[in-house]
SETIRO-551426 format. One record per residue (C-alpha): z, y, x; residue in one letter. Coordinates in nm, 2 decimals, decimal comma. Layout:
BEGIN
pz | py | px | lumke
Z | Y | X | a
...
end
This chain:
BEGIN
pz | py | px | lumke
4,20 | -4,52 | 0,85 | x
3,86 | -4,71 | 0,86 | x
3,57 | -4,61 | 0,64 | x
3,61 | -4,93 | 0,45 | x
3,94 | -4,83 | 0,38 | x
3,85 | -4,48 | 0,30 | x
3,58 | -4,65 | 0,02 | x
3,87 | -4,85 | -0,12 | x
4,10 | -4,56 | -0,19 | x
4,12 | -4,48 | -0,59 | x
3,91 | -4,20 | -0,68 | x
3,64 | -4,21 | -0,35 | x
3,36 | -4,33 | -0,59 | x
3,37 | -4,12 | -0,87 | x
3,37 | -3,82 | -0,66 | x
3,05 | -3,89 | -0,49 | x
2,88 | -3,86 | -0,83 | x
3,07 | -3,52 | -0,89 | x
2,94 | -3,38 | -0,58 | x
2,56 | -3,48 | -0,61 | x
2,62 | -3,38 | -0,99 | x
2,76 | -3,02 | -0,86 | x
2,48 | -3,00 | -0,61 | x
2,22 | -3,07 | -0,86 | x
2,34 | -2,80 | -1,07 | x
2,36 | -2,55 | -0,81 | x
1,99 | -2,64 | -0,71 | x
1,88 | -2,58 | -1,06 | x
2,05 | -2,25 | -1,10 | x
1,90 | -2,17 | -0,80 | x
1,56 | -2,22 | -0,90 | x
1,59 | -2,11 | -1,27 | x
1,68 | -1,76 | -1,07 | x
1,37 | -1,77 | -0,84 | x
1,12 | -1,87 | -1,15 | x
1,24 | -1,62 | -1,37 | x
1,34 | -1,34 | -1,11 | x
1,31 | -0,99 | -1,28 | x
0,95 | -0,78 | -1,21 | x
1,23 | -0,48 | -1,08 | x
1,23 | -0,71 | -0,79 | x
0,92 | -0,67 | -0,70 | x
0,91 | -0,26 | -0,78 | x
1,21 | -0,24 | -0,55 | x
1,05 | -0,45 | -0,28 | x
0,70 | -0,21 | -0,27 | x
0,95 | 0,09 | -0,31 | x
1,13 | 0,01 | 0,00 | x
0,82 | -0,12 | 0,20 | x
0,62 | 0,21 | 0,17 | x
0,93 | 0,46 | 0,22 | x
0,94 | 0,51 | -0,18 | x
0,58 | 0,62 | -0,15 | x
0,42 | 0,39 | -0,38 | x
0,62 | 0,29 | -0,67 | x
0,60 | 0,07 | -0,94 | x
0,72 | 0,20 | -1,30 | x
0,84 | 0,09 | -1,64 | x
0,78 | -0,28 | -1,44 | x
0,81 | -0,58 | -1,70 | x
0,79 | -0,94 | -1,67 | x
0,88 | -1,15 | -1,38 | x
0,81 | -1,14 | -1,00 | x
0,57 | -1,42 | -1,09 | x
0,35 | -1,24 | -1,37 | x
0,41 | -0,93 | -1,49 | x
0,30 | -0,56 | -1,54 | x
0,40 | -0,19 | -1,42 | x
0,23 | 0,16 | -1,36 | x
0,12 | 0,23 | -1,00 | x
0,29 | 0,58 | -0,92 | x
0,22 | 0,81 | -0,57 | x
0,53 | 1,01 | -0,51 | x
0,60 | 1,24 | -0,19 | x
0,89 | 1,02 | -0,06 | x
1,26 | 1,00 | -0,15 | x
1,38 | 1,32 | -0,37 | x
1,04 | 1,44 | -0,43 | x
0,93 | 1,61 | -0,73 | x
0,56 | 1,53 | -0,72 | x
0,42 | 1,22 | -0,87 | x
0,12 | 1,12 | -0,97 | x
0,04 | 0,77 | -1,21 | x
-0,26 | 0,60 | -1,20 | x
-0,43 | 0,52 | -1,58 | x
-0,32 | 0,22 | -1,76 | x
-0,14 | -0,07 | -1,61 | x
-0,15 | -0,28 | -1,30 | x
-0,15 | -0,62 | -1,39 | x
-0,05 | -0,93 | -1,13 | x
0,02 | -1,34 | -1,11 | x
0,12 | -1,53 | -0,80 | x
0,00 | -1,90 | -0,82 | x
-0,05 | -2,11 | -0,53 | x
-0,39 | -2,22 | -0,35 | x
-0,30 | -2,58 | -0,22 | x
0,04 | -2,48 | -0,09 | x
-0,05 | -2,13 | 0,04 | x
0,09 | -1,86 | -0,25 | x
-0,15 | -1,60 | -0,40 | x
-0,13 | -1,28 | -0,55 | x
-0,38 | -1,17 | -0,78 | x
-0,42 | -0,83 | -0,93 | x
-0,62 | -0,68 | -1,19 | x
-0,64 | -0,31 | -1,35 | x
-0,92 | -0,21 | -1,58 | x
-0,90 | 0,19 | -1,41 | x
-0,93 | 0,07 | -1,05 | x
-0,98 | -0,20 | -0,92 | x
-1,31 | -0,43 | -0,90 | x
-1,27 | -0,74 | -1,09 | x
-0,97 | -0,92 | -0,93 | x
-0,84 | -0,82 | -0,60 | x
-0,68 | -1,20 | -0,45 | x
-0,44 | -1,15 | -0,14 | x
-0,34 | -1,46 | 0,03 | x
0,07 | -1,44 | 0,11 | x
0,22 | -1,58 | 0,43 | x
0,61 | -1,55 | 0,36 | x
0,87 | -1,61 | 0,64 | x
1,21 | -1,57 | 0,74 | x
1,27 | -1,20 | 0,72 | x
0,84 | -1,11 | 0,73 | x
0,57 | -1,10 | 0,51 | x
0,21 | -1,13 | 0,62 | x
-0,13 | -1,05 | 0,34 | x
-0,48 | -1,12 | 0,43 | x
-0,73 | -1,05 | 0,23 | x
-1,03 | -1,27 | 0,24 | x
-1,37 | -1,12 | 0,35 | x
-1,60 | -0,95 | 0,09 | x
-1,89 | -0,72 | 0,05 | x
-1,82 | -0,51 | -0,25 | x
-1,52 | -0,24 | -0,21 | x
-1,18 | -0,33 | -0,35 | x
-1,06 | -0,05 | -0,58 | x
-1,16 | 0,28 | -0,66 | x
-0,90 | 0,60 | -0,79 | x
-0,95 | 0,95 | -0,87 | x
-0,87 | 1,16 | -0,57 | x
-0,69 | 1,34 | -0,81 | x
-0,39 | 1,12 | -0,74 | x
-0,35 | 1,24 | -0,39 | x
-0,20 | 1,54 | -0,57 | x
0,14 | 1,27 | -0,61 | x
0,22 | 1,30 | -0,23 | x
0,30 | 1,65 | -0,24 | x
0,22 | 1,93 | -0,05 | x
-0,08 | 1,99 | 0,07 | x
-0,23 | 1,76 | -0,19 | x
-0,08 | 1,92 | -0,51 | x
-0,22 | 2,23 | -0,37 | x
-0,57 | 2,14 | -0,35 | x
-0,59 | 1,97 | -0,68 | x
-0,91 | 1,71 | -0,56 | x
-1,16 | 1,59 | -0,81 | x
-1,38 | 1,33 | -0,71 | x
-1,30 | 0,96 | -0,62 | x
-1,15 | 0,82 | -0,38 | x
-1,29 | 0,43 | -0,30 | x
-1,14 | 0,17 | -0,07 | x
-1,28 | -0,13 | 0,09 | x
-1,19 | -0,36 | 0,39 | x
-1,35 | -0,58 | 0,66 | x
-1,08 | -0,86 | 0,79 | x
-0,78 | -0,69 | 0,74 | x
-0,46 | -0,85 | 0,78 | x
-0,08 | -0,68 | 0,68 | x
0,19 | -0,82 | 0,80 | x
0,58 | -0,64 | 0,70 | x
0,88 | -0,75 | 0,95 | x
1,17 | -0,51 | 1,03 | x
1,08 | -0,26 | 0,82 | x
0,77 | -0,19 | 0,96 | x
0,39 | -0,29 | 0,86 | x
0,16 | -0,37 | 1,10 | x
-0,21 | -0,42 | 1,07 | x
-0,49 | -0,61 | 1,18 | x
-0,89 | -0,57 | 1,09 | x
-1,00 | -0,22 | 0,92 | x
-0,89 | -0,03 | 0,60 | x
-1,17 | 0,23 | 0,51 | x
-1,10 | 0,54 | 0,25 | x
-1,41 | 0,70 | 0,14 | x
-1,35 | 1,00 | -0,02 | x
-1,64 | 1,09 | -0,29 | x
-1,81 | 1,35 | -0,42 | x
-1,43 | 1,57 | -0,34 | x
-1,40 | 1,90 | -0,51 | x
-1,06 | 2,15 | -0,48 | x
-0,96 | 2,37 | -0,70 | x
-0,91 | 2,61 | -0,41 | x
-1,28 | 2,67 | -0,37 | x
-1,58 | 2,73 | -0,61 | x
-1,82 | 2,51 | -0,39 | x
-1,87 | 2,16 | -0,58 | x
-1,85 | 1,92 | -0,46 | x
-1,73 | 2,01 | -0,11 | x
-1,87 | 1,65 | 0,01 | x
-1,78 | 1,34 | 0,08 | x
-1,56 | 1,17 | 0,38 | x
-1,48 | 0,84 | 0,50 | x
-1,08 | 0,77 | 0,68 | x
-1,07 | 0,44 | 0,86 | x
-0,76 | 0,31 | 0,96 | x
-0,86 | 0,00 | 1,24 | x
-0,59 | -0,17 | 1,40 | x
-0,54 | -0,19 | 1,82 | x
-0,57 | -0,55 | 1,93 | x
-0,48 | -0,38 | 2,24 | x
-0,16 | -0,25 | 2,11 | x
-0,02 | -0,47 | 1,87 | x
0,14 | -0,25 | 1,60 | x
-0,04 | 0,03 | 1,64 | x
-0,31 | 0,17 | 1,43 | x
-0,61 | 0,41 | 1,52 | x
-0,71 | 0,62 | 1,27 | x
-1,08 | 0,81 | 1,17 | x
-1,20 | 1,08 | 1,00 | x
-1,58 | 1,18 | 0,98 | x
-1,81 | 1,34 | 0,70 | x
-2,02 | 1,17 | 0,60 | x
-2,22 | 1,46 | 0,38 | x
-2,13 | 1,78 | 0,20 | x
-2,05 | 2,18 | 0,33 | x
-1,70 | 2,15 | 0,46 | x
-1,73 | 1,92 | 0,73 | x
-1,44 | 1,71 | 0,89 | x
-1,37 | 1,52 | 1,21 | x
-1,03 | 1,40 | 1,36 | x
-0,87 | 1,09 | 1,56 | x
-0,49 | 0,99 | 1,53 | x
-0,26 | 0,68 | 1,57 | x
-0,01 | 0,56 | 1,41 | x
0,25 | 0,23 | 1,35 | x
0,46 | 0,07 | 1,61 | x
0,76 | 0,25 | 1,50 | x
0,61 | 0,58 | 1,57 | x
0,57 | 0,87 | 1,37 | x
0,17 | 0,95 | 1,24 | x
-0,01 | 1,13 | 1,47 | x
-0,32 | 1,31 | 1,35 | x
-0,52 | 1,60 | 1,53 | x
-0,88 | 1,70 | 1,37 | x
-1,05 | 2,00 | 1,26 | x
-1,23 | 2,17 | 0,96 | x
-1,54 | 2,38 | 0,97 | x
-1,75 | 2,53 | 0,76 | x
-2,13 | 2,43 | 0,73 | x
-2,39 | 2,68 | 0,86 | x
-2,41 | 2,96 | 0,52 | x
-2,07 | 2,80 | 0,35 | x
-1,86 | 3,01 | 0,55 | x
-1,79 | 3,25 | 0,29 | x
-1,69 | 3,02 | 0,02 | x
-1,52 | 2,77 | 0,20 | x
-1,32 | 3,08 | 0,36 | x
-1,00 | 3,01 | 0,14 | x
-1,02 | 2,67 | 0,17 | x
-1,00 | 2,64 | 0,56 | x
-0,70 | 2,90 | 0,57 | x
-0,53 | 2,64 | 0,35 | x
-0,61 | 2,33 | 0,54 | x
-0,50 | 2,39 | 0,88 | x
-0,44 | 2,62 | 1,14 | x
-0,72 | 2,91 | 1,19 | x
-0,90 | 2,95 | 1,52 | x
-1,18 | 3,14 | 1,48 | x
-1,42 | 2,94 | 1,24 | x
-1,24 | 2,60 | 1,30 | x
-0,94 | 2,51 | 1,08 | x
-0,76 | 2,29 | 1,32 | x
-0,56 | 2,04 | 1,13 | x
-0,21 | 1,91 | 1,29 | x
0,02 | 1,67 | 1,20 | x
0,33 | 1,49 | 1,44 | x
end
């Protein structure tokens, strides 16, 4: 039969309309569903991302705009958790065609942190545009949410982080990094040792442009007693690897005694900290 023909035949026309009426609906549906997609989304999203590490809580609103409280655990089963003060705050709009998330919370972070969002099929990659001034600042005390030996410690101080052309990008179920992360730990007490503060230390995480995927990793004081030093890798679908040391500042030994049988491994005056 010809396609003339096939135009003639009774009921042809009207079921055009039907279909491009059905497909308009389905459309809509579709994006009523994306523009009001539940904030839970997004919890579940950073939950699975970061190993159930980093959780969002009591998350309201919508993927779009919305609120939640930004909780450390241990990982999956753990009984430590630790919740930051107040609520973390967030909108994506769009910057010409490119989206943007912006985040704000009055504890933490400085003004409004704006990461730029590349999505793709199965990947998502966040830069975050250059600037000076450091990006959020916590209360070390948080740490303690990991677990073990964190919740042991019990830090005071703060803990401050800033960046210098860092890139994240997440794709089979790994993140990988680009530019440097820097943690600088301030002023850091423990409830482990009567020395206060014990100093201050800064963790850099920088990733390898000449291993894609992997990340080198820093540790240095930068003043105080107990003085740390390490070097590790980590990313690339390895497990972290970490080896540095702790020793005590010439006339701390005494008090910071405790504190270095705690934090790693003894040999002799070191504290020789291990992990993978």
């Amino acid at each position: 039969m010809t396609r003339r023909a096939l135009r003639k035949l009774p009921g042809t026309e009207a079921r055009r309309p039907r279909r491009w009426a059905l497909g308009g609906l389905l459309l809509g549906c579709l994006a009523g569903l994306v523009s009001c997609a539940p904030a839970r989304w997004l919890a579940q999203g950073l939950a699975q991302s970061s190993g159930e590490h980093l959780l969002l809580a009591d998350a309201q609103g919508s993927v779009w705009k919305g609120s939640g409280v930004l909780v450390l655990q241990g990982g999956p089963g753990s009984r430590d958790a630790a919740s930051l003060p107040g609520r973390l705050a967030w909108s994506i709009g769009f910057d010409g065609w490119q989206p943007v998330l912006r985040l704000r919370q009055d504890c933490c972070i400085n003004d409004t942190l704006s990461l730029r969002l590349q999505p793709g099929w199965g990947r998502l990659r966040v830069d975050l545009p250059a600037q000076d001034q450091w990006l959020a600042r916590v209360p070390a005390a948080w740490l303690g949410g990991l677990g073990t030996p964190w919740n042991t410690l019990q830090l005071s101080g703060s803990l401050r982080l800033s960046a210098r052309q860092l890139s994240l990008e997440y794709q089979r179920g790994h993140w990988q990094q680009q530019g440097q992360l820097d943690f600088e730990l301030v002023n850091i007490g423990s409830r482990v040792s009567t020395l206060a503060p014990l100093g201050s230390y800064k963790l850099s995480l920088q990733g390898d442009a000449g291993q894609p995927g992997q990340t080198r990793i820093a540790l240095q004081t930068l003043d105080g007693a107990l003085l740390l030093q390490g070097q590790g890798r980590a990313g690339g679908g390895q497990r972290l690897q970490f080896q540095g040391e702790a020793t005590a500042a010439p006339g701390r030994e005494t008090a910071l005694n405790n504190l270095l049988n705690i934090i790693g491994r003894r040999q002799g005056a070191r504290s020789v900290i291990t992990i993978g």
